[in-house]
Biopython code that builds the backbone (N, CA, C, O; Angstrom):
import numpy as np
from Bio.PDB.StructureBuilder import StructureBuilder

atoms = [
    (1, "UNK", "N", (-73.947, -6.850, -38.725)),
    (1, "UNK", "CA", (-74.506, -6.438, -37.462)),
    (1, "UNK", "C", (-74.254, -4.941, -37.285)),
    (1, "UNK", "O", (-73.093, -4.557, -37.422)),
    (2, "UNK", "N", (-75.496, -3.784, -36.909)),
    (2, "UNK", "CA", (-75.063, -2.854, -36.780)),
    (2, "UNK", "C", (-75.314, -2.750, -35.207)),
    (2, "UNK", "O", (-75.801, -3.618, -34.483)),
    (3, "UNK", "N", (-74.762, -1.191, -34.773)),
    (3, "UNK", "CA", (-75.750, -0.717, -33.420)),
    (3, "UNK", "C", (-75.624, 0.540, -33.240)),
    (3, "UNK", "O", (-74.481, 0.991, -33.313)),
    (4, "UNK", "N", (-76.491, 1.252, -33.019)),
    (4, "UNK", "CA", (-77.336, 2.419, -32.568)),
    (4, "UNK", "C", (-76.303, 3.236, -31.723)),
    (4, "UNK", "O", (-76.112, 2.653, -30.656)),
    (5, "UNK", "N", (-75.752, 4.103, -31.807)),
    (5, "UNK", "CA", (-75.368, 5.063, -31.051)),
    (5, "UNK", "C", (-76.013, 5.594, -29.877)),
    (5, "UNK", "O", (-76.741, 6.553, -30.130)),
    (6, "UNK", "N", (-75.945, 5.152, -28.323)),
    (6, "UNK", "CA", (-76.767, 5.743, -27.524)),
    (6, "UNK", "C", (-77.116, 7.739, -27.131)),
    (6, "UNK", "O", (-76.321, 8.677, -27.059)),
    (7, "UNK", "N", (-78.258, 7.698, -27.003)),
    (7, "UNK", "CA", (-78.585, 9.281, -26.786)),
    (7, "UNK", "C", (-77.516, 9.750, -26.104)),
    (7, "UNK", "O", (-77.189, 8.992, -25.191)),
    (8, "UNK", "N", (-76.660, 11.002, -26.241)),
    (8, "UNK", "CA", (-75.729, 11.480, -25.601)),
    (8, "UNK", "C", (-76.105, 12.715, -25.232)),
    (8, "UNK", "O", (-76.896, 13.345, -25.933)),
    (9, "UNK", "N", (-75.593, 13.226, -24.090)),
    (9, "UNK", "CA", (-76.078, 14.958, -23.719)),
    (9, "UNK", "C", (-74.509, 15.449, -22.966)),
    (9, "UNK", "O", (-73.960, 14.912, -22.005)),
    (10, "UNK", "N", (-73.990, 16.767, -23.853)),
    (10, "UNK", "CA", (-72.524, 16.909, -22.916)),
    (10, "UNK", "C", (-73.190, 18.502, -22.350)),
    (10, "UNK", "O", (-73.743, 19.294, -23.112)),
    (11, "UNK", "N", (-73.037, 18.679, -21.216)),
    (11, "UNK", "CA", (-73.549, 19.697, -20.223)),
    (11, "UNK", "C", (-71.973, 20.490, -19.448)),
    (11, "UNK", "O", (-70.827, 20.051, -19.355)),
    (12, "UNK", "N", (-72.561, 21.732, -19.025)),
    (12, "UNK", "CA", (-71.656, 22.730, -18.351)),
    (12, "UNK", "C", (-72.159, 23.140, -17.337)),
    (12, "UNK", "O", (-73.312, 23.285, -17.743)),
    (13, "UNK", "N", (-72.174, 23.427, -16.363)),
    (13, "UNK", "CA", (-72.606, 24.160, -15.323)),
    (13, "UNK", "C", (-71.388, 24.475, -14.409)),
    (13, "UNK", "O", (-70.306, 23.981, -14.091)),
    (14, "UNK", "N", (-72.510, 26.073, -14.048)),
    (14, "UNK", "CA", (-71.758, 26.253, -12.932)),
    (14, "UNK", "C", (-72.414, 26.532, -11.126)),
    (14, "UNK", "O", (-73.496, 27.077, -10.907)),
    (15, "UNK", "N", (-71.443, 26.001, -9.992)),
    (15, "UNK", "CA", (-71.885, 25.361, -9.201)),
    (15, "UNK", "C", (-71.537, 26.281, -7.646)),
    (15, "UNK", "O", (-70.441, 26.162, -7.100)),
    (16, "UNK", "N", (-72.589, 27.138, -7.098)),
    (16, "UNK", "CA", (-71.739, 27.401, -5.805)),
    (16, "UNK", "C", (-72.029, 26.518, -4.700)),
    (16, "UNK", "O", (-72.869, 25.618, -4.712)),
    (17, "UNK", "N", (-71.393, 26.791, -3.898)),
    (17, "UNK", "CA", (-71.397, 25.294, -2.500)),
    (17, "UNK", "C", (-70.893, 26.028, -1.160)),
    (17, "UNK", "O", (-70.244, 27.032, -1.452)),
    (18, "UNK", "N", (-70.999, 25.829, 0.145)),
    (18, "UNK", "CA", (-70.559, 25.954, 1.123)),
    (18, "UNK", "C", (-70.525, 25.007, 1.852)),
    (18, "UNK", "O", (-71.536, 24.318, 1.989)),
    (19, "UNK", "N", (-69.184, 24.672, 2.614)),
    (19, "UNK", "CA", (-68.434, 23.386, 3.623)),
    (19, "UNK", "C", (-68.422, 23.933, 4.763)),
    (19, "UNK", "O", (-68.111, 25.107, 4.969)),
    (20, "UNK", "N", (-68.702, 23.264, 5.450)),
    (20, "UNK", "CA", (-68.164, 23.667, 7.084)),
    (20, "UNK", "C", (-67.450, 22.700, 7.570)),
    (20, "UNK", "O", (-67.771, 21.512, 7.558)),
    (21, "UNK", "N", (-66.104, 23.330, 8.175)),
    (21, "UNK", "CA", (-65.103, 22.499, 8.139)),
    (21, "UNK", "C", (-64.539, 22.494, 9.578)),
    (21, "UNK", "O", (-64.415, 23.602, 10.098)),
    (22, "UNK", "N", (-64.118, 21.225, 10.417)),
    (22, "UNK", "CA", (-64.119, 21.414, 11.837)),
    (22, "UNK", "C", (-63.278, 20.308, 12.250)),
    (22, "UNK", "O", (-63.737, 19.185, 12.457)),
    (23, "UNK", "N", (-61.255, 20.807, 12.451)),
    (23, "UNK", "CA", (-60.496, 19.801, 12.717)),
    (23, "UNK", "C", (-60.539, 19.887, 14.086)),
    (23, "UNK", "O", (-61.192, 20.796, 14.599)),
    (24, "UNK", "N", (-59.822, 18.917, 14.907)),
    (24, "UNK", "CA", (-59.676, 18.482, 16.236)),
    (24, "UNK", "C", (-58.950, 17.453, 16.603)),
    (24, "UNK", "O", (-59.447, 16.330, 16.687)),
    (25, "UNK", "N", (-57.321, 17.769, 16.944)),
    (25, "UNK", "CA", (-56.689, 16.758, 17.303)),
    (25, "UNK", "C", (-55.678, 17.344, 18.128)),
    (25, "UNK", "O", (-54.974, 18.271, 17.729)),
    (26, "UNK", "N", (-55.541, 16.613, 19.758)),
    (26, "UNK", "CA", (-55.069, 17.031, 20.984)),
    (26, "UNK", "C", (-55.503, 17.819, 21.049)),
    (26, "UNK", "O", (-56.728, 17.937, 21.077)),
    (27, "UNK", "N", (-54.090, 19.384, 21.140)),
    (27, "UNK", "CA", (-54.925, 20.515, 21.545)),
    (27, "UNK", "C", (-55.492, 21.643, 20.850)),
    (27, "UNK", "O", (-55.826, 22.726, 21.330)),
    (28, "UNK", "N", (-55.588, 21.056, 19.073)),
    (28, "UNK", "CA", (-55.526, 21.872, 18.066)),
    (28, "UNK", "C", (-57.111, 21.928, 17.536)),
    (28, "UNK", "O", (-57.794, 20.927, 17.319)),
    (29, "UNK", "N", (-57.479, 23.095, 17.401)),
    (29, "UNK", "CA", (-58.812, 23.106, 16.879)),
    (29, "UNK", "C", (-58.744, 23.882, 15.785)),
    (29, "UNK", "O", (-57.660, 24.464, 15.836)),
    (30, "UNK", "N", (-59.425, 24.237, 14.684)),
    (30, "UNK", "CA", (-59.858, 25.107, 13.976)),
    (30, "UNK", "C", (-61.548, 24.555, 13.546)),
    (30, "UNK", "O", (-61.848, 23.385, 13.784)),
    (31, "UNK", "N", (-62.516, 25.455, 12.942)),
    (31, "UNK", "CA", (-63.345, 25.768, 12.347)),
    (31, "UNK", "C", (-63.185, 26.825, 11.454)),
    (31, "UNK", "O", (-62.473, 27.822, 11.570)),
    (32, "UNK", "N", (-64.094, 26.417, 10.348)),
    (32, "UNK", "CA", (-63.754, 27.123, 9.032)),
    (32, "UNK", "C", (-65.229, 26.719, 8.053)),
    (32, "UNK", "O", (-65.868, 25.720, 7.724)),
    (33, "UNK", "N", (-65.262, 28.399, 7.835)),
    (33, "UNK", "CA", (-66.438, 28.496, 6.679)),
    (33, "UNK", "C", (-65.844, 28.468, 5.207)),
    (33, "UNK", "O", (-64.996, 29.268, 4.810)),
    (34, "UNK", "N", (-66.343, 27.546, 4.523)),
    (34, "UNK", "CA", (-65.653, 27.942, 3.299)),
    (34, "UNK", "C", (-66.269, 28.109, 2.160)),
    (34, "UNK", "O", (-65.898, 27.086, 1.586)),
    (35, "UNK", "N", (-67.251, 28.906, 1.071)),
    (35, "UNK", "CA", (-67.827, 29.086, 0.038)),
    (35, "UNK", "C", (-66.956, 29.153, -1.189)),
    (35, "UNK", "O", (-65.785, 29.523, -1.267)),
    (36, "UNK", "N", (-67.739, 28.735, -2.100)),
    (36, "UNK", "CA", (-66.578, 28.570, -3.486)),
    (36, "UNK", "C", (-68.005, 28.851, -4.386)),
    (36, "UNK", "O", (-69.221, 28.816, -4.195)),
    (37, "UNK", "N", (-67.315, 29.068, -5.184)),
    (37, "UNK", "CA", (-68.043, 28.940, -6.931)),
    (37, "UNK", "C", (-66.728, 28.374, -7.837)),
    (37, "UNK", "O", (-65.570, 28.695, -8.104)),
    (38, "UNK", "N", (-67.797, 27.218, -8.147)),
    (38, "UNK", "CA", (-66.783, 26.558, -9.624)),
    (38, "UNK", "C", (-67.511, 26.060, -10.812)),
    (38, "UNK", "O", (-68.601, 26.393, -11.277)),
    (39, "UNK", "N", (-66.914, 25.456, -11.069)),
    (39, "UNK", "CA", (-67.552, 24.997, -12.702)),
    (39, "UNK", "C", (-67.349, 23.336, -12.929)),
    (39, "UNK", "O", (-66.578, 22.519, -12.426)),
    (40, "UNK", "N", (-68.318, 23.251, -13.837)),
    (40, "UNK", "CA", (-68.211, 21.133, -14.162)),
    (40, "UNK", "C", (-68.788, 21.330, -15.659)),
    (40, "UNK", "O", (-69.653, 22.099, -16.077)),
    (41, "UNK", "N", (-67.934, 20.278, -16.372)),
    (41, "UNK", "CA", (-68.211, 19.600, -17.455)),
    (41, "UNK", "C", (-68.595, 18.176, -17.716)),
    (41, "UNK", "O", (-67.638, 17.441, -17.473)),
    (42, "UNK", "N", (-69.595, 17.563, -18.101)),
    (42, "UNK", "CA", (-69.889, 16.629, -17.856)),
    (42, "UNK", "C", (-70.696, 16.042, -19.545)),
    (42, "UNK", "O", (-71.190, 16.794, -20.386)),
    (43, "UNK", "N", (-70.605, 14.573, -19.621)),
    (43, "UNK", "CA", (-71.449, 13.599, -20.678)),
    (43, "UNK", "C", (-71.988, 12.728, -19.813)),
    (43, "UNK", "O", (-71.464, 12.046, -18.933)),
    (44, "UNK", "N", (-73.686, 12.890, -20.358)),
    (44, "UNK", "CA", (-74.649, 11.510, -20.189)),
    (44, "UNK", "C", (-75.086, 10.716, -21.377)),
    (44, "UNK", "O", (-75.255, 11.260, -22.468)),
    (45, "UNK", "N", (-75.263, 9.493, -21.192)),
    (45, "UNK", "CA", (-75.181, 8.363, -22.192)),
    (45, "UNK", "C", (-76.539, 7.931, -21.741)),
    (45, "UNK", "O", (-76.470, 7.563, -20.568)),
    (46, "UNK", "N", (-77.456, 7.858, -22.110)),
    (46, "UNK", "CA", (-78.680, 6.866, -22.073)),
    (46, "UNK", "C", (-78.449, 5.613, -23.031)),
    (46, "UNK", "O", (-78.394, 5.454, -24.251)),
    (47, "UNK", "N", (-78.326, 4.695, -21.767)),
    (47, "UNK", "CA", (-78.104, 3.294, -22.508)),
    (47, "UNK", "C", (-79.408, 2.822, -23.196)),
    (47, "UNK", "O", (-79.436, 2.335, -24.326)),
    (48, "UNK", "N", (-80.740, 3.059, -22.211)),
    (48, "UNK", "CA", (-81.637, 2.125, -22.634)),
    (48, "UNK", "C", (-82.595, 3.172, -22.140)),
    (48, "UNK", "O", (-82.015, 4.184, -21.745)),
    (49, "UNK", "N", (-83.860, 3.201, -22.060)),
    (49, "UNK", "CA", (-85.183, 4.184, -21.904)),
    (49, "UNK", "C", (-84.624, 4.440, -20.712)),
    (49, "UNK", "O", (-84.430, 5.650, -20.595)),
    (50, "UNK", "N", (-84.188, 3.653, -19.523)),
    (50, "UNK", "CA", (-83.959, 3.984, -18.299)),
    (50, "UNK", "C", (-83.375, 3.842, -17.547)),
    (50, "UNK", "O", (-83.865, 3.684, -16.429)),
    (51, "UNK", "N", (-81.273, 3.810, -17.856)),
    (51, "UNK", "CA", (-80.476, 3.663, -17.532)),
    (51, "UNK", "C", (-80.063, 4.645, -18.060)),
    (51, "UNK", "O", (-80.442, 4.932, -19.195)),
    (52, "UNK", "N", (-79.033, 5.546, -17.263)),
    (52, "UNK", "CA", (-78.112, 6.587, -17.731)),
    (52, "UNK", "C", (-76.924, 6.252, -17.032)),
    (52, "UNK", "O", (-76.881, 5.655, -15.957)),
    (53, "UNK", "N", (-75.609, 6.817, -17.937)),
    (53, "UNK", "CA", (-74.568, 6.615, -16.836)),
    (53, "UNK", "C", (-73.835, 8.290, -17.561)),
    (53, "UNK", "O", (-74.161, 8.832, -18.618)),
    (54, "UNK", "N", (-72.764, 8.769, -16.513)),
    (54, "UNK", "CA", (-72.388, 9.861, -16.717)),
    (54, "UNK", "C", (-71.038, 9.921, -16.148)),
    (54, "UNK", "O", (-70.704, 9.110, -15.284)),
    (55, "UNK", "N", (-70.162, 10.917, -16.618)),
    (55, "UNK", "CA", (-68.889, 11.132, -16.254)),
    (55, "UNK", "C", (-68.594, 12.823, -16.106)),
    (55, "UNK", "O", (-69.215, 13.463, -16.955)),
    (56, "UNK", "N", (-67.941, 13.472, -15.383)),
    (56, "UNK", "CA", (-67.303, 14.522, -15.269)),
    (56, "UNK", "C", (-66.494, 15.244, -14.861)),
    (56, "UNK", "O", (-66.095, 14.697, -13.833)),
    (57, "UNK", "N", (-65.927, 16.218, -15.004)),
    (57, "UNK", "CA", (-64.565, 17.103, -14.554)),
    (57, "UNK", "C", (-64.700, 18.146, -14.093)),
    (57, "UNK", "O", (-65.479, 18.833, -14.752)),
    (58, "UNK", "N", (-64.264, 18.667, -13.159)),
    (58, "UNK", "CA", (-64.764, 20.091, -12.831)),
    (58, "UNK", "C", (-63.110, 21.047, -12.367)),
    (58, "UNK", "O", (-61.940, 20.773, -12.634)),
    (59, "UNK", "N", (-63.757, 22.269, -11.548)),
    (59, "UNK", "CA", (-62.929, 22.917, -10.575)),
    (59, "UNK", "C", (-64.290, 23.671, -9.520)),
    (59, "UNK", "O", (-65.205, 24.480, -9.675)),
    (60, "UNK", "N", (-63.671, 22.743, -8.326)),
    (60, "UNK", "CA", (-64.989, 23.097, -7.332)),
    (60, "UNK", "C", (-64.428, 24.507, -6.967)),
    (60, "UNK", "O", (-65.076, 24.903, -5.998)),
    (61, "UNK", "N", (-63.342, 25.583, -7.398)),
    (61, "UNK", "CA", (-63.348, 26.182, -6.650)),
    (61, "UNK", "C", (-62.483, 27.004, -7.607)),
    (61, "UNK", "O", (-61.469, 26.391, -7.939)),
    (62, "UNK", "N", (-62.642, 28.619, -8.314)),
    (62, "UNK", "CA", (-61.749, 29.006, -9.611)),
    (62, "UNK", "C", (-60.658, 29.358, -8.794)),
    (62, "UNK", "O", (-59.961, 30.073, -9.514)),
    (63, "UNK", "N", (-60.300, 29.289, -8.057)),
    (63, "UNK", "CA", (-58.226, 29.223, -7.627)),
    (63, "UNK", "C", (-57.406, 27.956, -7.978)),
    (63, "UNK", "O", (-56.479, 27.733, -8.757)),
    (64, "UNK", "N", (-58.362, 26.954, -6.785)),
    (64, "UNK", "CA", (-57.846, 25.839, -6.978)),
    (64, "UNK", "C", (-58.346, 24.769, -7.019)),
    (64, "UNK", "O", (-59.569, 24.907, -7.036)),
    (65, "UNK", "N", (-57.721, 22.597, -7.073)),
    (65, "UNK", "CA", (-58.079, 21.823, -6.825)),
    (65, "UNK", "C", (-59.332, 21.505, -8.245)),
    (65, "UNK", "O", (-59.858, 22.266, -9.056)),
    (66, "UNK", "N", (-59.406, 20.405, -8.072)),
    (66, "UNK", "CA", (-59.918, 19.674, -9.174)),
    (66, "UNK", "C", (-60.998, 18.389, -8.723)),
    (66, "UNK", "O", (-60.838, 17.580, -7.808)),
    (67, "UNK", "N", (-62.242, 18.504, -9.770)),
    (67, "UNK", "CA", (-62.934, 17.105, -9.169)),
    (67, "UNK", "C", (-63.305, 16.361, -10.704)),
    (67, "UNK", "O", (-63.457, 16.779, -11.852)),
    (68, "UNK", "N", (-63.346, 15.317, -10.175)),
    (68, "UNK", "CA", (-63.878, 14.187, -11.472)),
    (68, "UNK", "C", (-64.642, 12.667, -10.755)),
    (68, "UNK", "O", (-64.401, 12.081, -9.700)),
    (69, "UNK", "N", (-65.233, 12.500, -11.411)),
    (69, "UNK", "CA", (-66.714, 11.313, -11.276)),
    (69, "UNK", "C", (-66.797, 10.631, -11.836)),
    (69, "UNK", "O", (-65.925, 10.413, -12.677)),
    (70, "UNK", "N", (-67.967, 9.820, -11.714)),
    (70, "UNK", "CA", (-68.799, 8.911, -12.707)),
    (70, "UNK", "C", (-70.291, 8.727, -11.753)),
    (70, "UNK", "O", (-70.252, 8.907, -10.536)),
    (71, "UNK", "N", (-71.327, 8.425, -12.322)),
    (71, "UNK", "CA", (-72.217, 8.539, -11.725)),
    (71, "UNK", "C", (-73.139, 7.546, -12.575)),
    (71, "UNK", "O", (-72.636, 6.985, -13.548)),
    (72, "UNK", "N", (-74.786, 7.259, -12.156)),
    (72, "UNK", "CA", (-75.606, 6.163, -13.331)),
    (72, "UNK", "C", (-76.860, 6.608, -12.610)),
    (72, "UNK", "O", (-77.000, 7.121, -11.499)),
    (73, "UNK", "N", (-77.637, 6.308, -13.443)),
    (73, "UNK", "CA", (-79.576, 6.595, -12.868)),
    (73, "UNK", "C", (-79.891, 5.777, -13.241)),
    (73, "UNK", "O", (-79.098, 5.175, -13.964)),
    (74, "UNK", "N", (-81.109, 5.249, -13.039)),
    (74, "UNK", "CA", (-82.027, 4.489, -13.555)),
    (74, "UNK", "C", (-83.385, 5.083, -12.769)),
    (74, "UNK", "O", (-83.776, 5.387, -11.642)),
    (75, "UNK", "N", (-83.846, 5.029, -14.231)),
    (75, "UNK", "CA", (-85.409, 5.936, -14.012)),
    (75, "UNK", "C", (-86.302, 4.671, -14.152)),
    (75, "UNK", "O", (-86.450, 3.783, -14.991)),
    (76, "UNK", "N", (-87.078, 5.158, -12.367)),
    (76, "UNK", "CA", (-88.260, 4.078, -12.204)),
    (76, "UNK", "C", (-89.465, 4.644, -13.327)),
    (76, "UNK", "O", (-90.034, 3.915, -14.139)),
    (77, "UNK", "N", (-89.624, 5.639, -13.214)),
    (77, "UNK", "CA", (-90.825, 6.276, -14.027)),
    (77, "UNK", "C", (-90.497, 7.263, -15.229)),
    (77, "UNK", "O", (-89.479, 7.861, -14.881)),
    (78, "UNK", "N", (-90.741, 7.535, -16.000)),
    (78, "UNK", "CA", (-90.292, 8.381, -16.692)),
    (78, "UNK", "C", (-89.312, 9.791, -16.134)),
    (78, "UNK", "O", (-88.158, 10.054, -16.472)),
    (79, "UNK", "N", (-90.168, 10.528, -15.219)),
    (79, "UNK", "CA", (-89.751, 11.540, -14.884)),
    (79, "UNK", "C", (-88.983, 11.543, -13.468)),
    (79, "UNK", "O", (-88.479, 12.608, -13.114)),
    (80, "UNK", "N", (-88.847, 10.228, -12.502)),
    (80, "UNK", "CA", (-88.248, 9.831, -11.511)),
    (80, "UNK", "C", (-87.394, 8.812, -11.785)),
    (80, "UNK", "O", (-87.563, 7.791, -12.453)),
    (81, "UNK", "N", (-86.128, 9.362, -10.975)),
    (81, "UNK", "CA", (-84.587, 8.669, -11.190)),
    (81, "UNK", "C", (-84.204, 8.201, -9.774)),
    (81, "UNK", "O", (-84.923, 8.682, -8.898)),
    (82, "UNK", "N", (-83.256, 7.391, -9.365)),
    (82, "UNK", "CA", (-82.632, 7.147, -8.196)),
    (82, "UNK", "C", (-81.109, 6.940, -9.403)),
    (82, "UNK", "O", (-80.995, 6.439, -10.522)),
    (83, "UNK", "N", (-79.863, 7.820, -8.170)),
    (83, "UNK", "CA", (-79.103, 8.359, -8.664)),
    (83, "UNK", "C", (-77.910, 7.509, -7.646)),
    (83, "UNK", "O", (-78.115, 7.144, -6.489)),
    (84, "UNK", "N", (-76.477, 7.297, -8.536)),
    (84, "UNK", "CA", (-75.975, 7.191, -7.659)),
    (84, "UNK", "C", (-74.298, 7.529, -8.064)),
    (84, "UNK", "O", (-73.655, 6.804, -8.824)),
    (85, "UNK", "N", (-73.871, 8.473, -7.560)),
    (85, "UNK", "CA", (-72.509, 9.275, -7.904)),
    (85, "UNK", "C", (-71.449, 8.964, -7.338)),
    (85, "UNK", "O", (-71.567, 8.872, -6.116)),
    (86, "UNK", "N", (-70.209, 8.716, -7.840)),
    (86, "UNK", "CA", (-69.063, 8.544, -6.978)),
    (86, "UNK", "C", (-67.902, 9.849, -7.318)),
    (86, "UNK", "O", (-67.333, 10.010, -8.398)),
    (87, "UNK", "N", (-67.783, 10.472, -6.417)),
    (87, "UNK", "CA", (-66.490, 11.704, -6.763)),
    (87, "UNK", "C", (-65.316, 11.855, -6.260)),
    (87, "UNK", "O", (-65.193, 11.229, -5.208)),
    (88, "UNK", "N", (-64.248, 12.524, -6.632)),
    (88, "UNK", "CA", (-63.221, 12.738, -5.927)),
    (88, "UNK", "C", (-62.723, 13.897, -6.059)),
    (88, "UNK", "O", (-62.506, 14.220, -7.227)),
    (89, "UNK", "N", (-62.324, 15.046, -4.842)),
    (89, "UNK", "CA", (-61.995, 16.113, -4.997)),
    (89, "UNK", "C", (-60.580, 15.848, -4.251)),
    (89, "UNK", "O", (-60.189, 15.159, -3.309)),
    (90, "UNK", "N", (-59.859, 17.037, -5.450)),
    (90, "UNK", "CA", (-58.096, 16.813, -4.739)),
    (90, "UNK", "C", (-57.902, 18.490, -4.784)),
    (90, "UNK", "O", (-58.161, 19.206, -5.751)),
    (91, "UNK", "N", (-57.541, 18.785, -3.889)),
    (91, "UNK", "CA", (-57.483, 20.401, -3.337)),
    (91, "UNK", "C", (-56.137, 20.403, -2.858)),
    (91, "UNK", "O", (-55.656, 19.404, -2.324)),
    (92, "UNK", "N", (-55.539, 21.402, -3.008)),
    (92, "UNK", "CA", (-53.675, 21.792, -2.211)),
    (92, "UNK", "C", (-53.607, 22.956, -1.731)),
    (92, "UNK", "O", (-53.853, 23.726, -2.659)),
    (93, "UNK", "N", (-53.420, 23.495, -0.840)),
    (93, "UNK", "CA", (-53.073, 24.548, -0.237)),
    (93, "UNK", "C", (-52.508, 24.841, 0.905)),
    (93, "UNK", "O", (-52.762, 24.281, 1.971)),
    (94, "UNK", "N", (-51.483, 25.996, 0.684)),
    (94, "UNK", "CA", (-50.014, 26.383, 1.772)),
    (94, "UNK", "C", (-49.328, 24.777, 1.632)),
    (94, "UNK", "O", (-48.607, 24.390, 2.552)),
    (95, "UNK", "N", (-49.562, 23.965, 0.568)),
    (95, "UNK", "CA", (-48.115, 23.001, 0.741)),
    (95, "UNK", "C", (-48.950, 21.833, 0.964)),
    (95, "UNK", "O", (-48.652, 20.834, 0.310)),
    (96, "UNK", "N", (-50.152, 21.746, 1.932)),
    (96, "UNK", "CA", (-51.051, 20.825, 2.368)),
    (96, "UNK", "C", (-51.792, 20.426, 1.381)),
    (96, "UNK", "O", (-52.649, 21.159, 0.887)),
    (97, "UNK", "N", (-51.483, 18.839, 0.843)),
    (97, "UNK", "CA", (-52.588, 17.919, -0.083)),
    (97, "UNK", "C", (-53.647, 17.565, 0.755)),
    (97, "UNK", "O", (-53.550, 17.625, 1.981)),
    (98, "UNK", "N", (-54.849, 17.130, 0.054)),
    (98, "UNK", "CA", (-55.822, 16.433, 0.996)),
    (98, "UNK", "C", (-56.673, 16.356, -0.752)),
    (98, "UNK", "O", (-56.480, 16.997, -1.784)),
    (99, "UNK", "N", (-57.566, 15.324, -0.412)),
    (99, "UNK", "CA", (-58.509, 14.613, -1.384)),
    (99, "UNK", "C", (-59.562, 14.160, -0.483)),
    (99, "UNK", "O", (-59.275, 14.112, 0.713)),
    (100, "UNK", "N", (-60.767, 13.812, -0.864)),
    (100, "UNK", "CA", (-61.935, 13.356, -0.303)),
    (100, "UNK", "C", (-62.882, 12.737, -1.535)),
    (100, "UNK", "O", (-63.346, 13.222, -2.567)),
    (101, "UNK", "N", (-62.941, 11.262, -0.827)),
    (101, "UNK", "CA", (-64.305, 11.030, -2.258)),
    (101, "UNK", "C", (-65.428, 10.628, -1.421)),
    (101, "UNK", "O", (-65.400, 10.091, -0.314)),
    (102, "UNK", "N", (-66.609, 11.045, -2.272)),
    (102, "UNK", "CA", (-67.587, 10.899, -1.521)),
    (102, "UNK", "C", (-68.331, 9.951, -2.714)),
    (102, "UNK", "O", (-68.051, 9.762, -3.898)),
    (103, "UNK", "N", (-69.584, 9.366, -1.699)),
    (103, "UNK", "CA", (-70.084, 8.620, -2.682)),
    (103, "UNK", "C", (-71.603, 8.678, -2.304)),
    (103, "UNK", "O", (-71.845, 7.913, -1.370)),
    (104, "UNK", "N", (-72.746, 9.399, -2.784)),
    (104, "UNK", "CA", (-74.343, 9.720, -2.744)),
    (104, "UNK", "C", (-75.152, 8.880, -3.606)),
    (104, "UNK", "O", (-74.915, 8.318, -4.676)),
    (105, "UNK", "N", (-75.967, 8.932, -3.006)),
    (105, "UNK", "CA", (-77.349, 8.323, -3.293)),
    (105, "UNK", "C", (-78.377, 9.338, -3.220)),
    (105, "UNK", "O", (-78.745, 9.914, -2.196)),
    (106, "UNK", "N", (-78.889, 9.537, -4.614)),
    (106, "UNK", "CA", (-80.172, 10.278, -4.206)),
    (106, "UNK", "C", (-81.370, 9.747, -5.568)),
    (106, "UNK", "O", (-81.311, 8.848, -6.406)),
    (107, "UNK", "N", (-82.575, 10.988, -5.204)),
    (107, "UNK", "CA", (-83.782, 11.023, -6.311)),
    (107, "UNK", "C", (-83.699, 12.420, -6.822)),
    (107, "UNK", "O", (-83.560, 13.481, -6.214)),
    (108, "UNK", "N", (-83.840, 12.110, -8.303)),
    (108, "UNK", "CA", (-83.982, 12.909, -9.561)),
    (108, "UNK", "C", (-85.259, 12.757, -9.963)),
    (108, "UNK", "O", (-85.922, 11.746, -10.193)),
    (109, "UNK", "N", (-85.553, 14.121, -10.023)),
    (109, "UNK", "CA", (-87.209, 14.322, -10.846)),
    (109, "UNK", "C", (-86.843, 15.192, -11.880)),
    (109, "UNK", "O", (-86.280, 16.255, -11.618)),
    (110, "UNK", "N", (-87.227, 14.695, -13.575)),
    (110, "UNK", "CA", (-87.298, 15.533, -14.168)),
    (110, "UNK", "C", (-88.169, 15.966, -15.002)),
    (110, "UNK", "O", (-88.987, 15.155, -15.438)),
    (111, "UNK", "N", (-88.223, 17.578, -15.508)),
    (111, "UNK", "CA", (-89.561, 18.156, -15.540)),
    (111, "UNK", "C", (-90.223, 17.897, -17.285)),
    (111, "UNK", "O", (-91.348, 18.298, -17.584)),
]
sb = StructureBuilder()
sb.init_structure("model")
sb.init_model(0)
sb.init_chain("A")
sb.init_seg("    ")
for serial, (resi, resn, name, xyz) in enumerate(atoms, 1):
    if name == "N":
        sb.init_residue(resn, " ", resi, " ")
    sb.init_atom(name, np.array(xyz, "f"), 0.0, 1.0, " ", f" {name:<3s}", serial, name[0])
structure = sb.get_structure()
């Protein structure tokens, strides 16, 4: 019995982003703009004509904090995907941990 090595693609990019950030508890407020540029490394696996699944590592931000994923598509049409990503970013600063995972749904068109 043999089997086929699925199509693989390992990718780099780099990524800028802006958060707007807005605590509030009793009498404490802050707001905060925050822009970053970082970088991600990432592998996609095409299982089948129209399943992909993917994994990656990044730094959302070149000082600090770290993100890593997994994510999968499945393409209705050749060139249209519905996407769906799960991430987690872990950031530290002045002493203060905090992490956030988010988890999206979207559509991929590709050209």
């Amino acid at each position: 019995m043999t089997f086929e090595l699925p199509q693989t693609q390992v990718y780099a990019l780099i990524r800028g982003r802006r958060d707007e950030l807005s605590l509030r508890a009793g009498g404490f407020e802050e707001d905060e703009d925050l822009h970053y540029v970082g970088a991600e490394a990432g592998a996609r696996i095409n299982l089948t004509d129209r399943f992909e699944i993917n994994a990656h590592v990044g730094k959302p931000d070149a000082d600090e904090g770290s993100t890593y994923g997994v994510g999968a598509q499945f393409f209705v049409t050749d060139n249209l995907g519905i996407t769906l990503d799960l991430r987690r970013l872990e950031a530290e600063e002045d002493g203060i941990e905090g992490s956030f995972d988010t988890t999206s749904v979207g559509v991929r068109f590709s050209f």
